[in-house]
C-alpha positions as CSV (number, residue, x, y, z in Angstrom):
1,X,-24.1,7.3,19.2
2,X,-26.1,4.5,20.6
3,X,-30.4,5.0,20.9
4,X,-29.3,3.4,24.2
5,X,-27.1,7.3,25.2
6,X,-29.6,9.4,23.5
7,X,-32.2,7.8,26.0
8,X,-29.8,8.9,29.1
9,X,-28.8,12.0,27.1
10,X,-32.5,13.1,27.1
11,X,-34.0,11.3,30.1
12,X,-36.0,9.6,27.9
13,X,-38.6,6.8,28.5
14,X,-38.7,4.1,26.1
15,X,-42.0,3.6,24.9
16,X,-41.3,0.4,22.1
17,X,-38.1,-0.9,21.1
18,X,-36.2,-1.9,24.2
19,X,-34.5,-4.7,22.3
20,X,-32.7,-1.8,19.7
21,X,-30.8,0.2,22.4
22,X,-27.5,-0.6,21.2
23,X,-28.2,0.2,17.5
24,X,-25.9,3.4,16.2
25,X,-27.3,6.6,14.8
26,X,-25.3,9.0,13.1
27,X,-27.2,12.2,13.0
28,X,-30.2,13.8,14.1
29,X,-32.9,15.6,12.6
30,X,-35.4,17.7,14.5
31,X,-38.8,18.3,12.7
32,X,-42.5,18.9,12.7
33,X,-42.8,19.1,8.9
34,X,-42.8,15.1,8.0
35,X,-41.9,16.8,3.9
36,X,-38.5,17.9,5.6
37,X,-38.3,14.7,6.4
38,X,-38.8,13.4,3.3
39,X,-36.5,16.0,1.8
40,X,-33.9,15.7,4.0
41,X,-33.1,12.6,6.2
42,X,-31.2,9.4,5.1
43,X,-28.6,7.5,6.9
44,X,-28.9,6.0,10.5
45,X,-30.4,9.4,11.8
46,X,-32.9,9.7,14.7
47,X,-36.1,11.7,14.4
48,X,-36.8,14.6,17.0
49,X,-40.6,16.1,16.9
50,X,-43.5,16.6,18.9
51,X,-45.6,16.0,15.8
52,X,-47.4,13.0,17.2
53,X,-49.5,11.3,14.5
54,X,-49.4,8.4,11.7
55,X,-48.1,10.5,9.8
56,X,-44.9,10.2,11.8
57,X,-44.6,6.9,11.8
58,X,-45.4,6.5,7.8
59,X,-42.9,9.4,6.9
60,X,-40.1,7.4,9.1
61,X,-41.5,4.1,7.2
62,X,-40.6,5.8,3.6
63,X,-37.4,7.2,5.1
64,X,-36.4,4.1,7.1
65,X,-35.9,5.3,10.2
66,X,-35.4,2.9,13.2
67,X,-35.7,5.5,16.2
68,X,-38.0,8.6,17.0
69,X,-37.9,10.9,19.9
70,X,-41.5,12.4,20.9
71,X,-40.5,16.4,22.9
72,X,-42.2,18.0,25.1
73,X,-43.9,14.8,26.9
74,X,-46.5,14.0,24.0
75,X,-47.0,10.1,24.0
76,X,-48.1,8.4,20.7
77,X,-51.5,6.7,20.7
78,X,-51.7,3.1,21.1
79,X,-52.3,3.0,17.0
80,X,-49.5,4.8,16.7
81,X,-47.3,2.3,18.6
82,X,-48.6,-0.5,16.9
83,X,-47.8,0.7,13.5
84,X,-44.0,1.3,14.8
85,X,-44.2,-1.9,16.3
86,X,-45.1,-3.0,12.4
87,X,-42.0,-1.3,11.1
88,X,-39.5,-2.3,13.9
89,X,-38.8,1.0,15.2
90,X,-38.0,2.6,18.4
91,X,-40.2,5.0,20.0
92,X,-39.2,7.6,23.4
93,X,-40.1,10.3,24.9
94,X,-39.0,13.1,26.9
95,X,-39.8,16.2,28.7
96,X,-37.1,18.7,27.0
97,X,-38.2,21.0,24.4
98,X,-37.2,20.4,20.4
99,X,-34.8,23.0,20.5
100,X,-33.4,21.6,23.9
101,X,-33.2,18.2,22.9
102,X,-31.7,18.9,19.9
103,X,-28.7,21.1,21.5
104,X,-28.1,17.8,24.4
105,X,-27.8,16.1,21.7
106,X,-25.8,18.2,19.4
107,X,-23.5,19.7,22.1
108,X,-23.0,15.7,23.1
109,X,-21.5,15.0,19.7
110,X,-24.6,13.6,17.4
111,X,-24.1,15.8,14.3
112,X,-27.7,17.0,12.2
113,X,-28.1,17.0,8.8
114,X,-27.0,19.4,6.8
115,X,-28.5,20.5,3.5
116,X,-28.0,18.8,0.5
117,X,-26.2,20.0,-2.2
């Protein structure tokens, strides 16, 4: 799935990263604990949260993520944007819930991550 569909998907605004739309993700992964993160996410995989700190931004760094997704209308400080700016990543944000944005874009065909093995 494009960044650009998961915007529409989730009436998203795009806060950095206009120029990335059209890049694919795989898979999602919803979040407020940046060590699931860690544990968990590799691949072309979009971060979900409403965690909204540098912490975000350094675990998606490690992790090489290109796109996260702020819930619940939280809207990263202007530090915060210029780190992602740093690392080339996309930043958005919408007004659904983690648990809602997650099922739009579950029940729209982006798959999670599942455990590893």
């Amino acid at each position: 799935m494009t960044i650009r569909k998961i915007a529409e998907l989730l009436e998203a605004k795009v806060i950095l990263g206009e120029d990335k739309l059209d890049l694919e993700v795989d898979m999602a992964f919803s979040s407020d604990m940046m060590s699931d993160v860690l544990a968990y996410v590799h691949g072309r995989t979009v971060l979900l949260t409403g965690l909204v700190n540098e912490h975000v931004i350094r675990t998606a760094e490690m992790v090489d993520l290109e796109c996260i997704v702020f819930v619940r209308d939280k809207v990263p400080t202007k530090e915060i944007i210029d780190m992602a700016r740093e690392n080339d990543m996309v930043l958005m944000t919408t007004w659904h819930t983690l648990y809602c944005t997650s099922g739009i874009l579950y029940s729209n065909g982006l798959t999670g991550i599942g455990r590893r093995q």
